[in-house]
C-alpha positions in Angstrom: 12.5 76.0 67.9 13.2 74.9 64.2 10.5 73.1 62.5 11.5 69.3 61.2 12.9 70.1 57.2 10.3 68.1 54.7 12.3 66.7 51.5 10.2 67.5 48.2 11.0 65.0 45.6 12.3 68.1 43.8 15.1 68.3 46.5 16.2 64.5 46.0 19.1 65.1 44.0 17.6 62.8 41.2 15.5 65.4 39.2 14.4 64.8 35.2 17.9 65.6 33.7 19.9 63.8 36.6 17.7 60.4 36.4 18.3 60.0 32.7 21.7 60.0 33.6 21.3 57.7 36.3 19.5 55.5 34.4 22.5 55.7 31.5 24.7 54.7 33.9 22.6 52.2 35.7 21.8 50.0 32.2 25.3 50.9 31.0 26.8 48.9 33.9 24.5 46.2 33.2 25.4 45.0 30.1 29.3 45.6 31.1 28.6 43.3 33.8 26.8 40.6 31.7 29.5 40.7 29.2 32.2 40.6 31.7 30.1 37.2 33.1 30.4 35.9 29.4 34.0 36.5 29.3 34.9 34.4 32.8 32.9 31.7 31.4 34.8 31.6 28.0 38.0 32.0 29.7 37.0 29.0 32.2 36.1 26.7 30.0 38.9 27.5 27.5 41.6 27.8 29.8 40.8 26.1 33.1 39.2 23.3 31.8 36.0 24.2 32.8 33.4 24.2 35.8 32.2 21.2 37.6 32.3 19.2 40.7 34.2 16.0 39.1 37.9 17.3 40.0 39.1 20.0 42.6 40.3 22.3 40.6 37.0 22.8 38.5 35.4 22.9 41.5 37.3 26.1 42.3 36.6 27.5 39.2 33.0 28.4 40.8 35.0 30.9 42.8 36.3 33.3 40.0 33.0 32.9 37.5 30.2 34.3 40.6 33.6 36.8 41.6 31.9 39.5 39.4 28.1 39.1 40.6 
């Protein structure tokens, strides 16, 4: 009978050298997604007239700006 295999938080996969890449990555994708959420807005209120509930179509424009959340 085998005995139950322990993890050591050596053996997670996420040691030193790979976390700081992790954590590159993590804060990287971040900010791309914060500036992508800056970008929808712009190109809402430019474009299609903004976001609101007075007509239906800005109403819809809720849609594509919480699309990238």
């Amino acid at each position: 009978m085998e005995s139950p295999k322990i993890s050591s938080p050596g053996q997670d996969g996420l040691a030193i050298v790979n976390r700081r890449h992790y954590d590159r990555v993590y804060y990287f994708s971040q900010i791309l997604a914060l500036f992508i959420f800056i970008l929808v807005i712009i190109w809402l209120v430019e474009h299609l007239g903004g976001i609101g509930f007075d007509k239906p179509s800005q109403t819809f424009n809720f849609h594509p700006l919480f699309m990238p959340c």
